[in-house]
Residue, then its C-alpha position, 0 to 999 in steps of 0.5 A: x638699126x640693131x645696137x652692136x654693143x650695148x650701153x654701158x649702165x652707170x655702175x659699169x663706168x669708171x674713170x681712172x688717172x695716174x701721176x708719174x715720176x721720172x727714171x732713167x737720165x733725165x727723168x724723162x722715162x714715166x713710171x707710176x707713183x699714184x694711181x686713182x680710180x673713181x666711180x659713176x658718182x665721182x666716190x674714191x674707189x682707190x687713190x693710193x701712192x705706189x713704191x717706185x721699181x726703179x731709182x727716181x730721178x725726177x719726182x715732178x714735184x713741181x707738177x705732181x705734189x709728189x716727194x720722197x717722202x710719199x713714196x718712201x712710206x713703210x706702209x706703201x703697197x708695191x706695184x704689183x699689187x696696186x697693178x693687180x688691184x686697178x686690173x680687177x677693179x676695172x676688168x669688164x668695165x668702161x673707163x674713162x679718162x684723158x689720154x688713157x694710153x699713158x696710164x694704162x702704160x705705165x699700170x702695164x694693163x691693157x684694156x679693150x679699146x671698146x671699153x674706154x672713153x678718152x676724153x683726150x680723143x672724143x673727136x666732137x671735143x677736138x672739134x669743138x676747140x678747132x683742133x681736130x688733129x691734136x691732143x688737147x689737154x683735160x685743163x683746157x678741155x674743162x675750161x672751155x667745155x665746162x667753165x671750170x677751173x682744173x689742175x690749178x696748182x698741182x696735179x692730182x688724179x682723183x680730180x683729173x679722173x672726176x673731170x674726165x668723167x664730168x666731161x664724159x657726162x656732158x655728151x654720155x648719150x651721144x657718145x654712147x648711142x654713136x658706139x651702139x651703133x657701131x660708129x667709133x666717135x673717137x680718134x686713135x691714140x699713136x699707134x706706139x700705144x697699141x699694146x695698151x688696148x685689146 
């Protein structure tokens, strides 16, 4: 059978994570403060905190690591730059991650739906864990697949995107030969998310 859409080669992938605070009351609106993008390999092509656009109400310190003083740094680059930079780092390549939909919401840029790799949505993950229907998440996904310890402490994105990648590797050639073939092995994210993907 003739492969629809070709395997990506190692330097076309990336992985990609995001921490986020909170805005608005509450603080339960997510908006980015730090945003890591990883190669192959696993090397740092970008982690860097980004200057908040709105007034935080909620730094999820207790979660993110994250503090006033991160993100209030003179030499912190805006938004629009950090959203500009991620967008040509990850233009015409695969990225991988967990629950992707979050992040490419609050980076504001949608991405081919065929170019990314959610760990959060590899069906062959859900059930391997008997939870077919539900989003499980990337600590338990690396505890029970891996036998690795993640996000212990606070939550950091370059880990997270390693992990997401870790994990992608595990079952690349399966993964990869069922979408050359034209066979999505993967759920959808909510369809509240659609605007993300392309």
């Amino acid at each position: 059978m003739e492969a629809k859409y070709p395997i990506p080669s190692n330097d076309q992938i990336l992985a990609l994570s995001c921490s986020n605070v909170g805005v608005g009351p509450g603080g339960t609106t997510a908006m980015l403060a730090r945003v890591s993008v990883v190669d192959f390999r696993g090397n740092v092509l970008l982690d860097t905190f980004v200057s908040p656009t709105m007034q935080v109400s909620d730094y999820r310190t207790a979660t993110t690591g994250i503090e006033t003083s991160h993100l209030l740094a003179p030499d912190i680059p805006s938004f629009d730059r950090v959203q500009q930079h991620v967008a040509d780092l990850i233009k015409g390549k695969v990225i991988i991650g967990h629950s992707l939909w979050h992040d490419l919401s609050v980076l504001g840029i949608p991405h081919p739906a065929v170019a990314t790799r959610d760990v959060a949505l590899y069906q062959p993950f859900r059930n391997a864990l008997r939870s077919p229907n539900q989003v499980i998440g990337l600590q338990t996904l690396m505890w029970h697949l891996m036998c690795r310890r993640c996000q212990d402490g606070h939550i950091h994105p370059v880990e997270n995107a390693r992990a997401a990648l870790d994990l992608y590797r595990t079952v690349a050639a399966e993964w990869e030969g069922a979408i050359s073939l034209g066979n999505w092995p993967s759920c959808l994210p909510q369809s509240t998310f659609s605007r993300c993907y392309l």
